[in-house]
N, C-alpha and C positions, 0 to 999 in steps of 0.2 A: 504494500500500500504506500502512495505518495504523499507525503505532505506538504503541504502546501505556507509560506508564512503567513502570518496573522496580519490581515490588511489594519490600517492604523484606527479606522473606523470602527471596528470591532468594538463591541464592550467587552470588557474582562466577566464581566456574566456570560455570555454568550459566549466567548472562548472555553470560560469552564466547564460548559453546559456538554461542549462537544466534546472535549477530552473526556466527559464521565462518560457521555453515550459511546466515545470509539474504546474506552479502558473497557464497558460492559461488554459491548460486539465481541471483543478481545477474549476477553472470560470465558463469553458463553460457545466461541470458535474452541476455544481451548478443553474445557469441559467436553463438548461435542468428540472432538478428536477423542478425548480419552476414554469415555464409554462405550465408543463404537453400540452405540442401539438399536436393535430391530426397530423397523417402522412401527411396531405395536407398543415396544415397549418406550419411543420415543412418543409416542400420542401421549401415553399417560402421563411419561416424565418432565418432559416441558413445561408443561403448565404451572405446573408444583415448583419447577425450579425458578419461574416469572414471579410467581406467587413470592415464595423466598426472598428473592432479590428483593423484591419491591418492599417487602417488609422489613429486611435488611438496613437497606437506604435509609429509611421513615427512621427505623431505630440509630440509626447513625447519626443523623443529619440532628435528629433529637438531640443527642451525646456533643457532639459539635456546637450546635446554644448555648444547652446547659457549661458547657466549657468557657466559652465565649462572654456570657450572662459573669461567671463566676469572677473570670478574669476583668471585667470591666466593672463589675461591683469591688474588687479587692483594691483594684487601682484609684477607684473614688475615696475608698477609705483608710489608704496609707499613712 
């Protein structure tokens, strides 16, 4: 895959946005490779592993505030 640099325009949202979407593509190629799945046992598996990720993220991105939140209240109160 090619990359291409980051036009100046870009916001750094939107930059980050891509890099998690091509880091997930990445994962889930990777993942793929390594289970080698019948088509049957890939219907069921998929889903479950969307499922997964997506709750993943939610609890991460949680963890990352709550960090964030901590770090900027500790700072207020030095």
């Amino acid at each position: 895959m090619i990359i291409t640099p980051v036009l100046g325009q870009d916001k750094p949202a939107d930059t980050m946005q891509i890099v998690l979407e091509k880091v997930r593509a990445d994962k889930k190629l990777l993942v793929a490779a390594n289970m080698q799945l019948t088509e049957t046992e890939a219907k069921a598996f998929w889903p479950v592993y969307e499922q997964y990720q997506n709750e993943l993220f939610i609890l991460r991105s949680r963890s990352a505030k709550l960090i964030n939140d901590y770090t900027e209240a500790f700072k207020r109160h030095k």
